[in-house]
Each structure stands twice: as C-alpha cells, then as structure tokens.
C-alpha positions in Angstrom: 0.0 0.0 0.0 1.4 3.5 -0.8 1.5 6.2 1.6 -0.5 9.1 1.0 2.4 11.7 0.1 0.1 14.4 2.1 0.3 13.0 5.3 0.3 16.3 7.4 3.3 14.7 9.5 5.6 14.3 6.8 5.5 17.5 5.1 5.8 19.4 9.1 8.9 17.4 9.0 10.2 18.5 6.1 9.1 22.0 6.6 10.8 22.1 10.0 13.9 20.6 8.9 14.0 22.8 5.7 13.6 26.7 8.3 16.2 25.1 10.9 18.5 24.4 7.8 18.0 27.7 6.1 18.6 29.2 9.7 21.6 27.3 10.6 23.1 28.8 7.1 21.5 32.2 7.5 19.8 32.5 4.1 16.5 34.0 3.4 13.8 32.4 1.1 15.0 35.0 -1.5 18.3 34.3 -1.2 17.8 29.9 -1.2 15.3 30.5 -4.6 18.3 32.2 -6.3 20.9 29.8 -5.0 18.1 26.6 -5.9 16.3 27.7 -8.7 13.3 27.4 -6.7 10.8 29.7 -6.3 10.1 31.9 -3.2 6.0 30.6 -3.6 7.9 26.9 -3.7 9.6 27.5 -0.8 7.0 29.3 1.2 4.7 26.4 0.4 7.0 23.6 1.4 7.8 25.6 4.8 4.3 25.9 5.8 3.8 22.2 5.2 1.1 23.6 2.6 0.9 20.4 -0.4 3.1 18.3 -2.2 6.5 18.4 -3.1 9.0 16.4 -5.4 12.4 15.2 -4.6 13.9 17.0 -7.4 12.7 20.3 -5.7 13.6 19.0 -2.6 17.6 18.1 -4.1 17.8 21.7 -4.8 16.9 22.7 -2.4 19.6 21.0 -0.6 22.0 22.1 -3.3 20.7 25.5 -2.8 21.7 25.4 1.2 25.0 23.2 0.2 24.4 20.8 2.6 23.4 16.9 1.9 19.9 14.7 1.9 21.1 13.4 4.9 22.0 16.7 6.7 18.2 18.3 5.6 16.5 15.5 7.4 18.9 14.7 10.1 18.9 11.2 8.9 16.0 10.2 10.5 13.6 11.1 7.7 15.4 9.1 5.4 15.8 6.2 7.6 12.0 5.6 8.4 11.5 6.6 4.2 13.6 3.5 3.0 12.6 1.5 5.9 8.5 2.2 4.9 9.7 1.2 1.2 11.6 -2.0 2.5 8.4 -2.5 4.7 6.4 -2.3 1.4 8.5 -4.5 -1.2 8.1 -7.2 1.8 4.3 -7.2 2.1 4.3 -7.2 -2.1 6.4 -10.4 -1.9 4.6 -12.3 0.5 1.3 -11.6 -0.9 3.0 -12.9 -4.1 4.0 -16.2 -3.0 0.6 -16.3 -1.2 -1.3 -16.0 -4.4 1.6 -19.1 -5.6 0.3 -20.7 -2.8 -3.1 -20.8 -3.0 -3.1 -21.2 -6.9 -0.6 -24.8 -6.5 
C-alpha cells in the first residue's frame, strides 16, 4: 500500500527541517530561490507544510543550502522513508508467494 504523500506529518517534517536548515546557514527564502532555482512561492509552500513536493525540488533545495539529503532530514527522515519502502516491497512479496500458494 502506498502512503499518502500528504500525510500532514511528513510534510511538518520537512518544513521544520527545511527553516532550521535555512537558519543554521543564515539565508532567506529569496536568497535559497536564487541559489536553488526554486521559487520563493515553492519555498513558502514547502515551509508551511502547505501540499506536495517532489524530490527534485527538494535536491535543490539542498543544493541550494549546500548541505546533503542526509543533513536536511537529520537522517531520520530518510531512515523511516527506505525503511517504509523496505516494509512495502516485503508485504508485495509475500502476498505474491501467497497467491503461488493458494493457486498450486
């Protein structure tokens, strides 16, 4: 089952770690949408935890502040990401061989 890419906690993660990252570097919104290529609205958007966002923008971003993935999200993010996707791929696979299963 896929995770609805809205889910209100997710994007108030990203929007907090995205304002303590543009802090700890001491850029404004103006100044990370020239250095990104993303646009203040963008930006403005993602740190009010208003919608969707795509990992492009969000690679930019990063770009933009000069720091890493890993630094943005502190990890963590990341972590419990690959670890929902691993989570995922299993429950696909043993359905599979359930279905081989039932069908043999």
């Amino acid at each position: 089952m896929r995770k609805n890419s809205n889910d209100p906690e997710s994007l108030s993660y990203l929007a907090s770690c995205l304002k303590s990252a543009r802090a700890e570097k001491q850029i404004s919104q103006a100044k990370l949408s020239e250095a990104s290529g993303v646009s203040i609205r963008t930006i403005r958007r993602i740190e009010g935890a208003k919608g969707d966002t795509t990992l492009l923008t969000i690679l930019r971003l990063a770009r933009g502040l000069d720091i890493t993935l890993s630094v943005l999200f502190k990890g963590s993010f990341l972590e419990a990401f690959f670890q929902g996707v691993e989570a995922e791929n299993s429950e696909k696979q043993n359905a599979k061989i359930q279905g081989e299963n039932i069908t043999t």
